[in-house]
C-alpha positions as a printed NumPy array, in Angstrom:
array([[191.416,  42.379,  53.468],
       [189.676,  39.156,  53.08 ],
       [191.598,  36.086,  54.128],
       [193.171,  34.054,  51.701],
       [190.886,  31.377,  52.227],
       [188.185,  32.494,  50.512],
       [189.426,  33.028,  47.003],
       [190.428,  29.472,  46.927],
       [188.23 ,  26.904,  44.82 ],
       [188.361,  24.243,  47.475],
       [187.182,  26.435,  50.55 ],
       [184.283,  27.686,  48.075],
       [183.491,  24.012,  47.191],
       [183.467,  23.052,  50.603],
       [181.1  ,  25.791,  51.243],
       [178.531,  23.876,  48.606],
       [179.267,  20.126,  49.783],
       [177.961,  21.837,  53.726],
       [174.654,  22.345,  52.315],
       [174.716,  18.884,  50.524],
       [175.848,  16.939,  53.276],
       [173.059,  14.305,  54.335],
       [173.629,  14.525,  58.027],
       [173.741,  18.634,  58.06 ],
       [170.648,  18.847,  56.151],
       [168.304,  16.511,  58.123],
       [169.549,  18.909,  61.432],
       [169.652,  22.475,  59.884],
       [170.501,  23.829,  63.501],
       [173.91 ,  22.329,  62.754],
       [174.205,  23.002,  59.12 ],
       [173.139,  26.491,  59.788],
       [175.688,  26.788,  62.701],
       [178.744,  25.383,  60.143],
       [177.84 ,  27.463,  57.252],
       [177.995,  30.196,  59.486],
       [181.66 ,  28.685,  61.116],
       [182.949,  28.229,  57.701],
       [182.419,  32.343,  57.157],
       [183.657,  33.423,  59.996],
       [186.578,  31.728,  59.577],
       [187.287,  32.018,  56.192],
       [187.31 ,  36.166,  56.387],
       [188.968,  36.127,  59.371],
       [186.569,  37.433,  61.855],
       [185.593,  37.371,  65.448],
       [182.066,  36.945,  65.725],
       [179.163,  36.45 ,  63.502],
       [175.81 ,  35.643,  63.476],
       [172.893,  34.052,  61.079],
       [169.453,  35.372,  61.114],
       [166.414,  33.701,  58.763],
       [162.744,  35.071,  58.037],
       [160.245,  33.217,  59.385],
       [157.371,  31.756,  57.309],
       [155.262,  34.042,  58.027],
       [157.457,  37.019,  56.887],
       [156.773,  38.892,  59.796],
       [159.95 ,  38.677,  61.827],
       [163.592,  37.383,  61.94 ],
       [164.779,  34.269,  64.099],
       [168.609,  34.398,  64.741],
       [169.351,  30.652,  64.058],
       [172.906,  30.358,  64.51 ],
       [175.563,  32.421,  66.068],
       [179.65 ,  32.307,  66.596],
       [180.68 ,  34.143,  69.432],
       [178.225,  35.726,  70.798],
       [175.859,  35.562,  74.495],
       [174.135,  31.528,  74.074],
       [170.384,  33.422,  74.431],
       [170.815,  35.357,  71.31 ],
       [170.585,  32.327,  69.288],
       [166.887,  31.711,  68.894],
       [166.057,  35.47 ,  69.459],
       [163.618,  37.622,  67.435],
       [163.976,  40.399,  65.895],
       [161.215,  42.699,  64.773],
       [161.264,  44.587,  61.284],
       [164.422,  47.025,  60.744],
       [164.973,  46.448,  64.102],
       [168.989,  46.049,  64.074],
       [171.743,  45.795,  61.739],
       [170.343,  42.596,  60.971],
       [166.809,  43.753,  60.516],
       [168.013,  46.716,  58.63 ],
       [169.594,  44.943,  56.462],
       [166.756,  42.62 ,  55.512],
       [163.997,  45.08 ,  55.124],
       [166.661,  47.185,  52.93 ],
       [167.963,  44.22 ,  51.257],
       [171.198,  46.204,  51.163],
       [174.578,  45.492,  51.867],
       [176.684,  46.805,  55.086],
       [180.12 ,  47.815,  55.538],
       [180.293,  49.086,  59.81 ],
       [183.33 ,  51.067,  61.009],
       [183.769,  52.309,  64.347],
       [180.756,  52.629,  66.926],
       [177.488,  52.74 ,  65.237],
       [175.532,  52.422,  68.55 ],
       [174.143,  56.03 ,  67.95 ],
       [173.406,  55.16 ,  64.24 ],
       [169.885,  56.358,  64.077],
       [169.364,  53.586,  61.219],
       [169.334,  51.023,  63.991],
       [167.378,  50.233,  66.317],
       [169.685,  48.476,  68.642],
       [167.124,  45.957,  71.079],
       [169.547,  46.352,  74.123],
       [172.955,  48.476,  74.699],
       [175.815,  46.156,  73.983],
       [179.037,  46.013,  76.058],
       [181.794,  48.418,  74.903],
       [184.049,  45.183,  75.302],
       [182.713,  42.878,  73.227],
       [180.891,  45.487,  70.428],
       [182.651,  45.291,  67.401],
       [184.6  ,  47.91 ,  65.546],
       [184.159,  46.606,  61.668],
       [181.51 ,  44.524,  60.615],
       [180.133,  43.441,  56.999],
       [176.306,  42.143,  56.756],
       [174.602,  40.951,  53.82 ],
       [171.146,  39.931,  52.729],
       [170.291,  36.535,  51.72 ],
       [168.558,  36.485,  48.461],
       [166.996,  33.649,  46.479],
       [165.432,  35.336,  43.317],
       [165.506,  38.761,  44.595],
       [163.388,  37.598,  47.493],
       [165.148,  38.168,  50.708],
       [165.091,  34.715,  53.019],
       [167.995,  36.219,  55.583],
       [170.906,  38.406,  56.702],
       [174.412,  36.935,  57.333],
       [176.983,  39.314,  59.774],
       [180.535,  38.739,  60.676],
       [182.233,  41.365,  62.503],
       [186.14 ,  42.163,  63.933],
       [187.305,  43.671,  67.069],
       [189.486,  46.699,  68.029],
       [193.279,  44.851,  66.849],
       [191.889,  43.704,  63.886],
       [192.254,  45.4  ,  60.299],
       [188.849,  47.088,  59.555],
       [186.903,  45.649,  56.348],
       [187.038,  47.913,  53.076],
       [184.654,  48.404,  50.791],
       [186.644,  45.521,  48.366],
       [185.789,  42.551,  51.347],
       [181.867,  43.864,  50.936],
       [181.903,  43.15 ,  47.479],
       [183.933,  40.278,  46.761],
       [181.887,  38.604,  50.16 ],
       [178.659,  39.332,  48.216],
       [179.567,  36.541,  45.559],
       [180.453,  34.308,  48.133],
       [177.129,  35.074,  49.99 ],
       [174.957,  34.536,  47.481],
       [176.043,  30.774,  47.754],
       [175.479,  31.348,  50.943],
       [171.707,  31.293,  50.131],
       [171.561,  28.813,  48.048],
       [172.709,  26.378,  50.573],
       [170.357,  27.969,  53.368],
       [167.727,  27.823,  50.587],
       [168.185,  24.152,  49.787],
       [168.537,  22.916,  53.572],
       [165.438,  24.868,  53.959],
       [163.921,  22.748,  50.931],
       [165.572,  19.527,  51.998],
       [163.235,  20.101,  55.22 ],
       [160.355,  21.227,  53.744],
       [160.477,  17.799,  51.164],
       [161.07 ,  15.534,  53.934],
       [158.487,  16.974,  55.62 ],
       [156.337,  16.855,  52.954],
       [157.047,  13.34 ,  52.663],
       [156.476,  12.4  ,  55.764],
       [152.735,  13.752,  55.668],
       [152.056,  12.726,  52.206],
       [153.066,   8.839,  53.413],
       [150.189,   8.78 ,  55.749],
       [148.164,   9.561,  52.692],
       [149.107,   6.796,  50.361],
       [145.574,   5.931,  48.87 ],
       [145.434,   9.607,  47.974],
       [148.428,  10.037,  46.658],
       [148.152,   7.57 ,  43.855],
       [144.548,   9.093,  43.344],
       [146.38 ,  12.307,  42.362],
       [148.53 ,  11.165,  40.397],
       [146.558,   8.959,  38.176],
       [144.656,  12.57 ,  37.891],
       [147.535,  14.018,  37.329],
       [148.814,  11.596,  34.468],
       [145.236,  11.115,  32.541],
       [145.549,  14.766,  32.474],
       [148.966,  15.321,  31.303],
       [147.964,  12.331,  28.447],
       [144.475,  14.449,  27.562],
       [146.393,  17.422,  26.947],
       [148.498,  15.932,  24.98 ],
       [145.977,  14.269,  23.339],
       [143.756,  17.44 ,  22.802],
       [147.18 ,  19.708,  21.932],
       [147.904,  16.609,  18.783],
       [144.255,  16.643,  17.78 ],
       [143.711,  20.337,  17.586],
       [147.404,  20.163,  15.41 ],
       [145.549,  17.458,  13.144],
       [142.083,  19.551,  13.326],
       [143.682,  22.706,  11.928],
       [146.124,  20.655,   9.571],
       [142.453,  19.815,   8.154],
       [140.861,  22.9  ,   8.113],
       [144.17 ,  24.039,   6.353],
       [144.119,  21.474,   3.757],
       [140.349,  21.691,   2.725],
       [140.758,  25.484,   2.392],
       [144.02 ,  25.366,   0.473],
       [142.903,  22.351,  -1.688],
       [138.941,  21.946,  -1.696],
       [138.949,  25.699,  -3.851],
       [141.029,  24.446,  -6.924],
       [140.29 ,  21.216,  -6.738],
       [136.263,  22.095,  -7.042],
       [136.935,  24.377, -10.284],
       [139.34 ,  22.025, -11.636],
       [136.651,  19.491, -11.224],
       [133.795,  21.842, -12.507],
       [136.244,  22.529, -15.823],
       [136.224,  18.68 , -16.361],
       [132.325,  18.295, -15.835],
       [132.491,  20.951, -18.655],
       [135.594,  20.252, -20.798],
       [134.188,  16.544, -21.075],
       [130.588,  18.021, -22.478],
       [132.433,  19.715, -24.757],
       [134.288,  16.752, -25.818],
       [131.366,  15.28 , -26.605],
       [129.542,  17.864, -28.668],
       [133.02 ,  17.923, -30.454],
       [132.832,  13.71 , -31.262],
       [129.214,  14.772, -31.907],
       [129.828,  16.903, -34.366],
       [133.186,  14.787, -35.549],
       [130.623,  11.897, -36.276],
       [128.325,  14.303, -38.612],
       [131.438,  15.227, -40.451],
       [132.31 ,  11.139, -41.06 ],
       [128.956,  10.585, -42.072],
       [129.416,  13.743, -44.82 ],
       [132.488,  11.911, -46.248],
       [130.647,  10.319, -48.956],
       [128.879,  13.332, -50.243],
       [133.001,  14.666, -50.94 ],
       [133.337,  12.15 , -53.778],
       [133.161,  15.108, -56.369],
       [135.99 ,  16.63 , -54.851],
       [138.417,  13.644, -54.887],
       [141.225,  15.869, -53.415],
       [139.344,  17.312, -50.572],
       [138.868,  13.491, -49.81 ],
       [142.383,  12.41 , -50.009],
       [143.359,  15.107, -47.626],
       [140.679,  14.525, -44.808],
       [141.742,  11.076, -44.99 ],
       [145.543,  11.314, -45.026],
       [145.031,  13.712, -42.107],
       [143.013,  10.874, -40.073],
       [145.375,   8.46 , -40.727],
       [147.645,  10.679, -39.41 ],
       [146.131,  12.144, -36.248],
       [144.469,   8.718, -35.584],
       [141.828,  10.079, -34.851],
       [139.768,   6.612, -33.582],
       [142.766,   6.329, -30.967],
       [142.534,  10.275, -30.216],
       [138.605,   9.001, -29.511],
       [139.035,   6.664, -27.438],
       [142.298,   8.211, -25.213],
       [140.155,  11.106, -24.703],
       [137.416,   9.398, -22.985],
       [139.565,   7.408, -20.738],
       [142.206,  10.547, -19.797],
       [138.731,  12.172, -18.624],
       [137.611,   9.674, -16.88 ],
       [141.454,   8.896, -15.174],
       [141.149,  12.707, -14.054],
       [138.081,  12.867, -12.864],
       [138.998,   9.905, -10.952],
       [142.228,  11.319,  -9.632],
       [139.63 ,  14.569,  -8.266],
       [137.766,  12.246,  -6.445],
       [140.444,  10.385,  -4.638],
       [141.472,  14.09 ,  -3.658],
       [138.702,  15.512,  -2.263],
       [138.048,  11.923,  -0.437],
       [141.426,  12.421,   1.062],
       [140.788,  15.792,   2.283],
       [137.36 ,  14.507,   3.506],
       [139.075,  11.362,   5.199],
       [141.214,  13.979,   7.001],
       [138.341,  15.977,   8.423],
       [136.458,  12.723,   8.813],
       [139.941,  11.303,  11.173],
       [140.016,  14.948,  13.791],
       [136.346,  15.732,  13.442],
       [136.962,  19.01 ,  13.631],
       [134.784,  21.098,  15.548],
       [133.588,  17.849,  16.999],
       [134.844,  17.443,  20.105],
       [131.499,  16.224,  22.347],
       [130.137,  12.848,  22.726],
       [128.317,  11.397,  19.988],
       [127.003,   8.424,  17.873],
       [129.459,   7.03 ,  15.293],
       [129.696,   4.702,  13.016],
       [133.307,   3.099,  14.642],
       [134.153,   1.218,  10.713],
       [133.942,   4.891,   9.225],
       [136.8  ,   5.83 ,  11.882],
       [138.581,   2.669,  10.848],
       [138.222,   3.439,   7.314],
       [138.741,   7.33 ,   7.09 ],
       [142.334,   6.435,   9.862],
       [143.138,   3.925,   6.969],
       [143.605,   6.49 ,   4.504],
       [145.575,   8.84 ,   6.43 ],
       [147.902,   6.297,   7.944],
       [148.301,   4.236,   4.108],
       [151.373,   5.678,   2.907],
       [152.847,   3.836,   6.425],
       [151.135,   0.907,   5.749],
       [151.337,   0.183,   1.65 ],
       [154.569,  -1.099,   1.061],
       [154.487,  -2.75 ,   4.267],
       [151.221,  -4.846,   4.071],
       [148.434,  -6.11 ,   2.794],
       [145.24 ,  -4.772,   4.701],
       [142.044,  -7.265,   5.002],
       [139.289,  -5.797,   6.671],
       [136.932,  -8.148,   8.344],
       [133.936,  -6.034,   9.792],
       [131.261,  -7.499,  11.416],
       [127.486,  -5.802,  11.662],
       [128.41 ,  -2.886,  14.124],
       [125.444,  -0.637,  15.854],
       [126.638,   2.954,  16.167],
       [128.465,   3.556,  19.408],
       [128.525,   6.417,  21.997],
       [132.095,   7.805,  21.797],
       [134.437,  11.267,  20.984],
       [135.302,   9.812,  17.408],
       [138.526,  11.756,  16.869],
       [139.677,  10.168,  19.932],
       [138.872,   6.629,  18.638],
       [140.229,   7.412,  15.333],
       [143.737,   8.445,  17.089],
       [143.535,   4.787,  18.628],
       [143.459,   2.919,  15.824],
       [145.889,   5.143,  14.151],
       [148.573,   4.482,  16.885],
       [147.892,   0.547,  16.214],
       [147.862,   0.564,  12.555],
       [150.95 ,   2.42 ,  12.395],
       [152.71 ,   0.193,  15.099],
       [151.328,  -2.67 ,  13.132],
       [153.133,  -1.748,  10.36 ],
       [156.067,  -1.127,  11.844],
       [156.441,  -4.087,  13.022],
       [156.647,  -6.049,  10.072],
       [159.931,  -5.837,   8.665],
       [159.421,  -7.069,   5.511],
       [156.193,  -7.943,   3.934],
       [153.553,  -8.78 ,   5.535],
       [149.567,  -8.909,   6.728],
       [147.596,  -6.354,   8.522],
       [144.01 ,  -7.382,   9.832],
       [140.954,  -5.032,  10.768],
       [138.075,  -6.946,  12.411],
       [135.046,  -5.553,  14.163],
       [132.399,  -7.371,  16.27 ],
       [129.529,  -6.817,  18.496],
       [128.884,  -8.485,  21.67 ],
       [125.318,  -8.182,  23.529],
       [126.101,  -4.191,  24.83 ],
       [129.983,  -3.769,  23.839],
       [131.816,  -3.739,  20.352],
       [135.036,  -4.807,  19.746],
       [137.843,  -3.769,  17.605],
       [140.865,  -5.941,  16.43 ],
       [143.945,  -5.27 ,  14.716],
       [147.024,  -7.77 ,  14.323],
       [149.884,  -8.091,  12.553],
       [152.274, -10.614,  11.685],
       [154.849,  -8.906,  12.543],
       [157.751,  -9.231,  14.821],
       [156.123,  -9.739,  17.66 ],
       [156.486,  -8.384,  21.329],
       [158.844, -10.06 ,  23.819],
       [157.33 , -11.376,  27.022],
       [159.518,  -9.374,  29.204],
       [157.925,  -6.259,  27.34 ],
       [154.326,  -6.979,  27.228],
       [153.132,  -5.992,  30.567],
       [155.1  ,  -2.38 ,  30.246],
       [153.962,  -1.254,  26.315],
       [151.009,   0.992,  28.052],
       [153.868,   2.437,  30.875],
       [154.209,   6.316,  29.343],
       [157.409,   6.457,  27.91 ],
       [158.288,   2.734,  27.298],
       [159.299,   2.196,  23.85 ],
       [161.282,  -0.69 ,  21.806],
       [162.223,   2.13 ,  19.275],
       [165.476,   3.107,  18.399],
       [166.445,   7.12 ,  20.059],
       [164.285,   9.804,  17.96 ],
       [161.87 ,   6.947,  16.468],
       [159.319,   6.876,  18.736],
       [158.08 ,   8.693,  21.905],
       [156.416,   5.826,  24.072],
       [153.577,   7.833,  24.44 ],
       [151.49 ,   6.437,  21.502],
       [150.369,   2.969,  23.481],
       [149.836,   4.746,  26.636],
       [147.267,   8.075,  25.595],
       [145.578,   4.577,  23.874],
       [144.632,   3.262,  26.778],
       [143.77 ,   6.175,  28.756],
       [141.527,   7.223,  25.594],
       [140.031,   3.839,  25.595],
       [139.531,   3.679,  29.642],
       [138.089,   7.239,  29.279],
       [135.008,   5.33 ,  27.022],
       [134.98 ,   2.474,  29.594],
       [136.289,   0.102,  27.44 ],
       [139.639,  -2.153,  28.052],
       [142.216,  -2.84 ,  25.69 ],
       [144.023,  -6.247,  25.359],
       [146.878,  -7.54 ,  23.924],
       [148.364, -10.773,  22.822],
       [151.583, -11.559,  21.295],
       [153.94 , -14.212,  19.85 ],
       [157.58 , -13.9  ,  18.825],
       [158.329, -14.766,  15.566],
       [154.327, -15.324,  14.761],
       [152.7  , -11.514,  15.034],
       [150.702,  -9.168,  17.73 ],
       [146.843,  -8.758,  18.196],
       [145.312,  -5.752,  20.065],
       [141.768,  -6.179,  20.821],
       [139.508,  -2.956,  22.067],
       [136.37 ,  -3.693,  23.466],
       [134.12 ,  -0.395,  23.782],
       [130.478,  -0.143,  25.337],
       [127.602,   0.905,  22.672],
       [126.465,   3.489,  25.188],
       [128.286,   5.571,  27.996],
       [127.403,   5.249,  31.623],
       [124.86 ,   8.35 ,  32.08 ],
       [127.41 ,  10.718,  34.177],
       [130.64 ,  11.358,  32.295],
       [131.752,  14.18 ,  34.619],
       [135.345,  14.778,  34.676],
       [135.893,  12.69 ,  31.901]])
């Protein structure tokens, strides 16, 4: 039977806190060694020994050992050469009684002394996601009570934790390790991970403009088919209207031939008076021309919202940046409307070498921050510029206004002001990768109290090799 030791909580736990242990895991001779010292004594056994697989798979190094010769420890053992070695090409579980030293299973490296060779012994693999890293073996001698099949399986569960504190030692090397080499390469380092980030930020960037692409695509097929017969039916419905007032104005000019028929008269006219018709005349013309006018703002939304992803646009071209700034407008409004006022202030722009969905994402992150900053009512400005072979873009609020302590961290990933589940702090940040991507910079200003100003400043044309960006 096992010792009682083991189904306690606190000889389990102290099993864990072995392989946590700062001092054990920077020497994992001596971690090793009291993992193994903490098994063998808590199932009561003699001996025992701990084997690992060594990186290159090929054999097993026996790295710690209780009771046994001092030159085992450090030994090799080829494959399914031993219990051990049996055990780990297997990846089975053992349960020894009695001499196994003619076993033909295993092949035993040298013939042990009938003194010391054990007469019950349990062996397990280690495991770490069904991938074998080790065997653990503990073993009794002739006085003891023999293990049962009940100690193999209940010492399986406490095996497996077994491995994961091996496992993590092993880990807790390999980082440190790791870190040591990676110190020496600091310039390198910070190379990779700049990669690393500007290409975590462009897929996020591409994953939310292909969302907004096919959100467009959706919309102009699901809205651009009614909306063009709806608008064909009132190109025809108000020719029809007027062939009706056409032929309503013949019938007015008839009236006075109807004077030999005074009741017909009476009739047409109490029936005027009563349909009004000169109102009905007028309200006609002007419902036509409110609906027509409500089809137009429709299909310039839908067009604003291709215009914003440029959908199936996604190389480097020539665009007219106030367009962007215009068409983002419109899809960012219902943010901005009861917010602000918007004055636009453009300046003569030259077209500009950029990927305009990109752009348009830019100033969409700043309008809608602009407007969120302003509590109550307030004034949103759009200016544009061009200086000798740059443009630049401006948008300010008088909003709130950014602290000082915050100003210099807005473009860290992450970094927001925003109350939990109001804002991801990414929106500043894939900004200014997107606008260091063109080769442009991005500024900021800011005054409590007063209101924030974001100034981009873009080159006309891109440097001639863009690879990688």
């Amino acid at each position: 039977m096992l010792s009682d030791k083991v189904t306690t909580l606190s000889w389990i736990y102290q099993l864990y806190r072995l392989g946590q242990t700062i001092d054990l895991r920077d020497k994992p001779q001596q971690a090793q060694h009291a993992v193994l010292r903490h098994i063998v004594e808590g199932f009561g056994a003699d001996c025992g020994s701990l084997a690992l697989v060594d990186e290159d798979g090929q054999h097993l190094n026996i790295v710690a050992g209780i009771g046994v010769p001092d030159h085992v420890i450090g030994s090799k053992i080829e494959p399914g050469g031993g219990i051990l070695g049996w055990v780990v090409k297997e990846g089975q579980a053992l349960l020894l009684n009695g001499d196994v030293s003619s076993d033909p299973r295993f092949k035993l490296s040298e013939p042990r002394n009938e003194s010391v060779r054990p007469r019950s012994a349990m062996c397990w693999p280690l495991t770490i996601e069904s991938r074998v890293i080790g065997a653990l073996s503990i073993n009794r001698h002739d006085d003891d009570e023999p293990y049962a099949d009940a100690d193999l399986e209940s010492g399986a569960v406490v095996v497996s934790l077994v491995s994961v504190v091996i496992e993590n030692t092993r880990l807790h090397i390999d980082q440190q390790q790791r870190i040591a080499m990676l110190s020496k390469m600091n310039d390198e380092i910070r190379r990779a991970n700049k990669r690393l980030e500007d290409a975590q930020n462009q897929l996020l960037q591409s994953e939310k403009m292909a969302t907004i692409g096919q959100l467009a695509a959706g919309v102009a097929h699901e809205i651009n088919n009614p909306v063009g017969y709806i608008n064909s039916n009132l190109g025809s419905l108000q020719k029809y209207i007027k062939d009706m007032f056409t032929m309503l104005d013949a019938y007015e000019q008839a009236e006075p031939l109807l004077t030999a028929s005074p009741e017909t008269m009476r009739n047409i006219r109490v029936l005027k008076d009563k349909l009004d018709i000169g109102y009905l005349k007028e309200d006609v013309v002007a419902l036509m021309s409110e609906s027509q006018e409500g089809i137009a703002r429709v299909k310039k939304i839908v067009q604003d919202l291709k215009d914003f992803s440029h959908v199936d646009e996604a190389e480097w071209q020539w665009t007219d940046i106030r367009k962007g700034l215009d068409s983002t407008l419109n899809i960012v409004w219902n943010e901005i409307k009861y917010k602000a006022e918007v004055v636009k202030e453009y300046g003569d722009l030259p077209e500009v070498e950029c990927l305009p969905s990109q752009l348009n994402q830019v100033f969409m992150n700043l309008l809608v921050n602009a407007a969120h900053a302003i509590e109550d009512k307030g004034i949103i400005f759009i200016r544009s510029g061009h200086e000798n072979d740059r443009v630049w873009i401006e948008i300010a609020d008088s909003g709130k206004g950014i602290p000082p302590e915050n100003l210099n961290r807005i473009f860290d990933p992450f970094f927001t002001t925003k109350p939990v589940g109001k804002g991801t702090g990414l929106g500043l940040s894939l900004s200014y990768s997107i606008i260091q991507k063109h080769h442009g910079r991005i500024n900021v200003s800011s005054e409590v109290g007063v209101g924030t100003i974001f100034r981009v400043y873009l080159p006309v044309k891109q440097p001639e090799k863009k690879a990688g960006q």
